[in-house]
C-alpha positions in Angstrom: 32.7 0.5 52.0 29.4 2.2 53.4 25.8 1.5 52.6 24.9 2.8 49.6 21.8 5.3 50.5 21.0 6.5 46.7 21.2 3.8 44.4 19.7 5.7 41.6 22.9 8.2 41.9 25.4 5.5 43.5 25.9 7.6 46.5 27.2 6.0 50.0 26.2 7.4 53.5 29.8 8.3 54.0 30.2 10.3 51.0 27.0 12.4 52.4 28.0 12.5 55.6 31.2 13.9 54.9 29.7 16.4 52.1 27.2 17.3 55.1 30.2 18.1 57.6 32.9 19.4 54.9 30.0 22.1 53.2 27.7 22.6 56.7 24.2 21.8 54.6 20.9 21.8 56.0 18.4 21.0 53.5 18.1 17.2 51.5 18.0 19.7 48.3 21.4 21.0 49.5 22.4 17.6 49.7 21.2 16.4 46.4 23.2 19.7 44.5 26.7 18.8 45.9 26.6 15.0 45.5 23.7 14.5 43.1 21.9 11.9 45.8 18.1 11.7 45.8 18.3 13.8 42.3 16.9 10.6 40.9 13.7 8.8 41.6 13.9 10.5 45.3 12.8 7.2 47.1 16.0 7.6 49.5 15.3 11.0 50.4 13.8 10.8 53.8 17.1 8.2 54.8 18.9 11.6 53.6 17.2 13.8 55.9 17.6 11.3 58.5 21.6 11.8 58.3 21.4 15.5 57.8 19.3 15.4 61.5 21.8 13.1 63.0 24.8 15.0 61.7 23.4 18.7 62.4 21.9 17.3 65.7 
């Protein structure tokens, strides 16, 4: 099981990272409409753009 990144949402980094590769999204608000994390109180949005620069590259 991978970290959870949103805990607010209950979202892990490999669910992201997979959403991020499967759906080719760019944006943390991109992120946030297909899986719902950093919807909540938004703390774990910067770790999200974080993934989203080490996935696009």
């Amino acid at each position: 099981m991978s970290e959870t990144i949103c805990h607010c949402m209950g979202v892990s980094r490999d669910e992201i990272v997979s959403t991020i590769k499967e759906k080719h999204l760019k944006t943390v608000a991109q992120v946030g409409e297909e899986t719902d994390a950093g919807t909540g109180c938004g703390g774990c949005q910067p770790e999200i753009q974080a993934i989203l620069d080490e996935v696009n590259g």
